[in-house]
N, C-alpha and C positions, 0 to 999 in steps of 0.2 A: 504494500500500500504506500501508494506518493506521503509523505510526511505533510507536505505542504498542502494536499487533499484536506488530512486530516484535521489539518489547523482550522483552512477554511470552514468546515464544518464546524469546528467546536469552537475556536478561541476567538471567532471574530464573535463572539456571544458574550466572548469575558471583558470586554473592551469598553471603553464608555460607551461607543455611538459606532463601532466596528461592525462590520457583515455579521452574520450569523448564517449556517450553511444546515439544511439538512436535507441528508441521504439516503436514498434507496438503497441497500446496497443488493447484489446477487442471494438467492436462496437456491435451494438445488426442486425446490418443490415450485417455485413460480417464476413470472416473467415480469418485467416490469416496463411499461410502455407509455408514451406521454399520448391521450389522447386530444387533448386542446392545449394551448395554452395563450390564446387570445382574452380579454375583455375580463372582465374579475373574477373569472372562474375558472376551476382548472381541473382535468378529468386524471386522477390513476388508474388504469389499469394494472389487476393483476391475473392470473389465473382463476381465481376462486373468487374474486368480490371485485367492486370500483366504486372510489372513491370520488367522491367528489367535495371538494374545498371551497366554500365560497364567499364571498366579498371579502375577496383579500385586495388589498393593493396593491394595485399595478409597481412591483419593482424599478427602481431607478432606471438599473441596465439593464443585463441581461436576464430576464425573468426563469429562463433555465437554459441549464450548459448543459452537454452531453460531455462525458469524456469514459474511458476504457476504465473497465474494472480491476480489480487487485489480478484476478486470473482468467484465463480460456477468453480473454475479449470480451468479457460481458458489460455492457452497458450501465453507467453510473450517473443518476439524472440530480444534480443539484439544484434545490428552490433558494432561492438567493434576498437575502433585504431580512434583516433583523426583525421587521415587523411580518413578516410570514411567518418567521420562525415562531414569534411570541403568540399569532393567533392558531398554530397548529396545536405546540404548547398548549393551549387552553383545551382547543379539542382533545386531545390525548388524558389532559385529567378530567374530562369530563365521561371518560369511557370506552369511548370512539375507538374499537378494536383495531382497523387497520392504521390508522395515527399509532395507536400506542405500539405497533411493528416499529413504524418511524422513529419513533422515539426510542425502542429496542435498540434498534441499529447505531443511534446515537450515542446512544449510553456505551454499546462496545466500541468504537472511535474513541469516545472519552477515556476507555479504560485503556486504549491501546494508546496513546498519546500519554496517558500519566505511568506508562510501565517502560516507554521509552528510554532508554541511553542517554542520547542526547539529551541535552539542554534546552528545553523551549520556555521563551519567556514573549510576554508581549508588554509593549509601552503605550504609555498615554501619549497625547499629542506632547503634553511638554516633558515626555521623557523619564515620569515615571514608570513602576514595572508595577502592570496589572495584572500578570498573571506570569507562575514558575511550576514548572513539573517537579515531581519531587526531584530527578535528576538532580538539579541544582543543590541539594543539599552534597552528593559527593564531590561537585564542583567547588564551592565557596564555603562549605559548611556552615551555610544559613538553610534553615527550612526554608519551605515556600511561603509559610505564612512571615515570616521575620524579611523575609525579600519586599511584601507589597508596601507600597507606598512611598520607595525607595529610588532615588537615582540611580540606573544601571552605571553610570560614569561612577559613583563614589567608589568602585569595585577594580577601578583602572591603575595600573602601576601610576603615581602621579607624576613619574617624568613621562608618562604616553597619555595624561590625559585632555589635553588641548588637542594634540594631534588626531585622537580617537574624534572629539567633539567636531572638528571642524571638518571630518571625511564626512561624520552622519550629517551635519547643518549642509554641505555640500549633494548631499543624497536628496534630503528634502528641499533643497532648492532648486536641484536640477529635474526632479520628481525620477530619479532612478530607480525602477523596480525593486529591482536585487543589487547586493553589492557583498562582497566574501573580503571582509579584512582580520590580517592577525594580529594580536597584540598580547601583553602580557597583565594579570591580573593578581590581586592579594588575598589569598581564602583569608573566612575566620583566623585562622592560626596563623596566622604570620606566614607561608608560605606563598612563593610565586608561580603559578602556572601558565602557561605558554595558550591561548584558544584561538579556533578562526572561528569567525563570526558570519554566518548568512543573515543579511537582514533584509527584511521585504518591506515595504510600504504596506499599510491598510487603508482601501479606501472607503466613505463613505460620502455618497451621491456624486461620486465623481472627484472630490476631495481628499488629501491627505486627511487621516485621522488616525494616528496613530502607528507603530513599528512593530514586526516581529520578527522574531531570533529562533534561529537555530544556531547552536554551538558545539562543537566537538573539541576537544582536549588533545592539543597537538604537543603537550609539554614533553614525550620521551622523543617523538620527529625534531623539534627546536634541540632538545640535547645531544642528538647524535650528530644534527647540523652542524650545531658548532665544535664536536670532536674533531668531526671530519675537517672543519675548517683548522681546529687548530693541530690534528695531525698534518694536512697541507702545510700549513706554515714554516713546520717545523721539518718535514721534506727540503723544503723550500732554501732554510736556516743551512742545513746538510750539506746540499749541492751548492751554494754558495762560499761555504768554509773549505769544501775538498776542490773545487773547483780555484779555487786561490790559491788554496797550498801547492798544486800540481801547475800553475801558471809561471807561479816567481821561478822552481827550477829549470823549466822548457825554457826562460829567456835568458836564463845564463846558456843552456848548453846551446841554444841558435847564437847564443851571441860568440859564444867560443868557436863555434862551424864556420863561422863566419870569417875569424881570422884566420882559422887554419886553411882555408879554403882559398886566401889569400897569400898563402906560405910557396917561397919558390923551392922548386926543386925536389917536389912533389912527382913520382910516378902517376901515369895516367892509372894506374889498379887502385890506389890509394885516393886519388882527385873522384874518381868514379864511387868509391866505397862512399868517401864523405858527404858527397851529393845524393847517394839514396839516406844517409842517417840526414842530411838537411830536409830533403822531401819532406821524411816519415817523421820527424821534429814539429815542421811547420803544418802538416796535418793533424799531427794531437794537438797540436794548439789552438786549430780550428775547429776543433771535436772540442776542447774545455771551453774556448770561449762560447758554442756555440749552445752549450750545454748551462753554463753560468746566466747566458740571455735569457734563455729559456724558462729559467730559475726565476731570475727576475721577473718577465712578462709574466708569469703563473703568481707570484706572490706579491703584484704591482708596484715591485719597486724600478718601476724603468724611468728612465730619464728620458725626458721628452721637455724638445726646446726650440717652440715653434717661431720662427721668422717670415718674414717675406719671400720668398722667391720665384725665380724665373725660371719654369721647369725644363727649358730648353739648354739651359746652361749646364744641370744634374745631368741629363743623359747625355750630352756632347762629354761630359768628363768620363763618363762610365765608359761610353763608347770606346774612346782611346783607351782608357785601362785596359780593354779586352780585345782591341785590334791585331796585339801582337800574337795572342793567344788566339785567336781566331785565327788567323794564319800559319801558325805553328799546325794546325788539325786539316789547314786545306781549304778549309771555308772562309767565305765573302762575309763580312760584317756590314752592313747598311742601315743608314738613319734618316731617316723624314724627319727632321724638327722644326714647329711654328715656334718661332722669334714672340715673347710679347705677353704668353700666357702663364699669370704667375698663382702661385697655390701658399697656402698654410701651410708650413711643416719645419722638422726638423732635418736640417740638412745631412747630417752622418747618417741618418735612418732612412733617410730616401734613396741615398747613394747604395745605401746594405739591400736596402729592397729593390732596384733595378738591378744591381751586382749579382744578387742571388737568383734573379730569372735572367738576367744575359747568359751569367756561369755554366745554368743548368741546361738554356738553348744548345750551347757550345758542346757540354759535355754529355748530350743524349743525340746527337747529331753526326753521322759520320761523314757523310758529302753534303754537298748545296749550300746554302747559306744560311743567317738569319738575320732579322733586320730591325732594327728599334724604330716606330714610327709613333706618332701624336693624329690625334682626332679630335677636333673643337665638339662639342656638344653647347648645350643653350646656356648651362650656368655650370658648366663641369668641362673637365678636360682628361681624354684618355689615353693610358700609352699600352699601345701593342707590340710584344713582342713573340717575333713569328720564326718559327726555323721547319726545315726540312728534313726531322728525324723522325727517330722511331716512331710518336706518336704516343697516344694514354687513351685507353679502353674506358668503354664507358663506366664500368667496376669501378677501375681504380679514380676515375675523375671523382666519385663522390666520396673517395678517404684521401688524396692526395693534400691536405691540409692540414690532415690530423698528425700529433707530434707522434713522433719514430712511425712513421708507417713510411713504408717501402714497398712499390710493388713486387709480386712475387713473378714477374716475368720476366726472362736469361737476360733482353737486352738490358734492363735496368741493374740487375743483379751482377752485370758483370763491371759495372761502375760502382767505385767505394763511397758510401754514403752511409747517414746513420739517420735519415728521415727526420730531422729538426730544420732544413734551411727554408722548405716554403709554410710550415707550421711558425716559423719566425717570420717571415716575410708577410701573411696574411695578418696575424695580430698587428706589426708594423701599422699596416694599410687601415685597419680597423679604427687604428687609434689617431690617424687623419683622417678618419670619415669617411672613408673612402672604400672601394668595391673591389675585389679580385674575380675574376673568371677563366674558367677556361673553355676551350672548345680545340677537338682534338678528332684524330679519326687514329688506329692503329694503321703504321706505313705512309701516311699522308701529311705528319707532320703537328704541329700544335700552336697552336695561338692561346696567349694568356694577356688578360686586359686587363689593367688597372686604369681605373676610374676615382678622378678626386675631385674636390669642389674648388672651383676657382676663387679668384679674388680679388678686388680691384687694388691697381697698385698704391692707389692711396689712401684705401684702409690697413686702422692698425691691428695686426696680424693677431695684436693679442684680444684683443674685442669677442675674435670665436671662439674663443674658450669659457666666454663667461657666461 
């Protein structure tokens, strides 16, 4: 059974001036059928009798809903308006067998709403609570009788209780149906429990009149949250301490490769030995730093130092970085750059993030070229870069972002990598605003777009951030 069914039914009855709902519900021995419900009068049928209801008044809205039964589809007919309910009501103690069915059926709704888990309470227009299931007494350890007449706020941790107040003053001013917020609260004993809150509007003749709650006890979900947050952390903490310690000694021994590698009178077996220990140096050192970034962008301590710039100028530098290297493999490097179009960002992080998708053009490419080019759009500026390698399967396109993922196919496989440089490169872009994409075919190559938001040169760069 809809909870919220059930409410209708019973609690808009508990309300000042709230709905009041009552229900036919399914029996296995009758049907229940609406035979009119035009003009003040209104026909039940059922298998064995019919009813008839009469000079009731004509409800506000809608004078009866249909909606689906608890089970097998059976039909659920709601009489709607506080004033039907109170003159069936009458019927029912006056005798009137098939009302007092009605009012059977009500009475088990009641019982199943007050035996509920959950928390149900409802408020007055000004935010008193008119009504709690007993629930509430495991939650707050007030009964329900010790809750009425009480402000639901006074129950609010009071560093959250402005905040609480002006989400619901927001609800009812914008007249939002429903709304699910979580906050934390103070039982009787001193303790604080973590709830999410569903709150509904009540209306009556079309009017706010009133709120009701549904609540659930999210306090062990909030405490595992924050383990996990502060085991994160503390991950976090880990790979930042070993990733440092293992940096200072790679700069001595590159720095020492360096001079020996400069030493005359060196055999070429010895010159050759030194250059694979400089390689395999300067690759673990792009494996820790790349691993220390990592670290940071997952526990937000990245530095980020956004300026003006002219993003023509970024990739003309990258470009060159990579020309020589592009060449070295056989392939053409090519740029299209517009003059003029300038972006937010940080300069080292934009260089790392075009370096890191030129790199990888270069290094999954064995013939043809690839080429950095720019595309104006209306209030954004894109840069594409395209090569003619292997290619990326549609599979791997919807994980090639995630940290350490690697495809598992020979051409990628037979290149050294440890799946952090475009998991670093997308965060990069994230944190200018901006869009990554790819589009790829296996054999036909791969295009990856980034997409950022432009800027006029004579705005100040730092204004976007506020």
């Amino acid at each position: 059974m809809d909870v919220y069914l059930l409410l209708e039914r019973l609690l808009g009855s508990k309300g000042q001036r709230g709905r009041s709902h009552l229900a036919m519900n399914r029996k296995s021995d009758r049907e229940h059928k609406v035979a009119s419900t035009e003009g003040e009068e209104a026909e039940l049928n059922t298998k064995d009798s019919k009813v008839t209801l009469h000079n009731l008044t004509s409800p506000p809205q809608e004078p009866l809903v249909q909606r689906q039964g608890p089970a097998h589809g059976d039909p659920v007919f709601l009489l709607e308006s506080s004033e039907w309910y109170n003159r069936i009501m009458a019927n029912g103690q006056q005798g009137d067998q098939p009302e007092a069915r009605l009012l059977s059926d009500e009475n088990r709704f009641r019982e199943i709403v007050e035996r509920a888990t959950e928390v149900i309470f409802t408020l007055t227009p000004d935010g008193k609570i008119s009504y709690a299931n007993p629930a509430a007494r495991k939650l707050t350890g007030y009964s329900p009788e010790e809750l009425l007449g009480r402000e639901f706020t006074a129950f609010i941790v009071p560093d959250w209780r402005s905040r609480v107040q002006l989400f619901y003053q927001e609800q009812l001013r914008e007249l939002k149906a429903d709304t699910t917020l979580d906050f934390p609260i103070i039982t009787r004993y001193g303790l604080i429990k973590w709830v999410e809150q569903t709150m509904t509007l009540i209306h009556h003749q079309g009017r706010p009149d009133g709120m009701r709650a549904l609540v659930h006890d999210i306090t062990e979900r909030v405490k595992a949250e924050e383990a996990r947050k502060k085991l994160k952390s503390m991950q976090a903490d880990f790979v930042s301490l070993v990733t440092h310690e293992l940096r200072t000694p790679l700069t001595s021994i590159l720095g020492y490769l360096q001079l020996l590698l400069t030493e005359k009178g060196l055999s070429p077996t010895q010159t050759q030995y030194l250059e694979i220990i400089n390689a395999n140096s300067r690759r673990l050192r792009q494996l820790v730093d790349d691993i220390l970034q990592a670290g940071q962008l997952e526990s937000g301590h990245f530095e980020y130092q956004p300026v003006e710039l002219e993003l023509s100028e970024i990739l003309e530098e990258v470009a060159l970085i990579f020309q020589v290297h592009a060449l070295g493999k056989g392939l053409q490097l090519t740029s299209k750059l517009l003059p003029g179009l300038y972006v937010c960002g940080d300069r080292n992080r934009l260089i790392q993030v075009f370096s890191n998708l030129v790199a990888n053009a270069i290094k999954y490419t064995e013939r043809g070229s690839v080429s950095i080019s720019m595309v104006p759009e209306a209030d954004r500026v894109s840069v594409e870069i395209t090569d003619t390698g292997f290619g990326i399967s549609e599979e791997d396109q919807k994980d090639i972002f995630q940290r350490f993922y690697r495809s598992p196919s020979r051409e990628v496989q037979k290149v050294r990598g440890i799946g952090l440089g475009l998991y670093i490169t997308k965060t990069i872009v994230d944190q200018h605003k901006g869009e990554i994409r790819v589009k790829s075919e296996l054999g036909h190559g791969t295009t990856i777009r980034v997409s950022l938001p432009l800027i006029s040169p004579l705005l100040d760069p730092f204004s976007l951030n506020k």
